[in-house]
Steps between C-alpha positions, in 0.01 A plus 500: 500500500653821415458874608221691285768810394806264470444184426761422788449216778190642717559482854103586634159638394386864570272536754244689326471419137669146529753527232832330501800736614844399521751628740589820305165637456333389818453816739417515886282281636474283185365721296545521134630868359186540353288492815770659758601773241398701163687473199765230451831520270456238213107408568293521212166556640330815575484638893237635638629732784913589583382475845550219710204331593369455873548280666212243471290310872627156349811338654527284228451411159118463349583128412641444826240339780363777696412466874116452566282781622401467884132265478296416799261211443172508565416425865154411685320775667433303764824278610776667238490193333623469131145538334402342204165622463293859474178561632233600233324696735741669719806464281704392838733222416482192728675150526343148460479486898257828459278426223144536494210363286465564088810724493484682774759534795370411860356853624278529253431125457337567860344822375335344220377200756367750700284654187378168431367445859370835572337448146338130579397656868258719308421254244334262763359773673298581177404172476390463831258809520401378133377144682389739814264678212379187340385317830320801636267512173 
């Protein structure tokens, strides 16, 4: 592999663009003369500034593995669990230990139990002044 101005033995890649640079023509930093510089003696392609560029928030090359960004995992609103799971009606996530019925975590599991009581409780008490009404007559 040889050096992209010289054809000599390249030595590294730039950090920025990724072209080959040998030892010659590779500045600080590993930077080729293109990206750590302007213009450059014997280089045939146009510049765009004679001001060296910035430096960049990389510390290493694009093609180069780059650390992860920080990432939390989900956790259970109830025990900090890792939760697997969201709750369609509160949109609290919850763990397997904290699940409630048809999708929905514990809380309001027991919330929606509670509707379905409260709503049977005055279901048989219409049906028991209905019979009430129908024995009197």
């Amino acid at each position: 592999m040889s050096c992209h101005l010289c054809e000599s033995e390249a030595v590294t890649r730039c950090h920025t663009c990724g072209v080959l640079i040998c030892e010659q023509h590779g500045g600080k930093d590993d930077l080729c003369t293109q990206c750590s510089g302007g213009f450059t003696a014997g280089d045939p392609r146009t510049r765009i500034s004679d001001e060296p560029l910035g430096q960049s928030k990389q510390s290493g090359g694009w093609w180069r593995p780059q650390e992860a960004e920080e990432f939390q995992p989900t956790s259970c609103y109830q025990c900090q669990a890792l939760a697997r799971a969201v709750c369609r009606n509160c949109l609290s996530n919850f763990c397997p230990e904290h699940t409630g019925p048809n999708g929905l975590c514990k809380a309001c599991g027991q919330s929606a139990n509670l509707g379905l009581w409260v709503m049977a409780g005055v279901a048989s008490l219409l049906v028991i002044w209905l019979l009430l009404q129908w024995f009197r007559a």
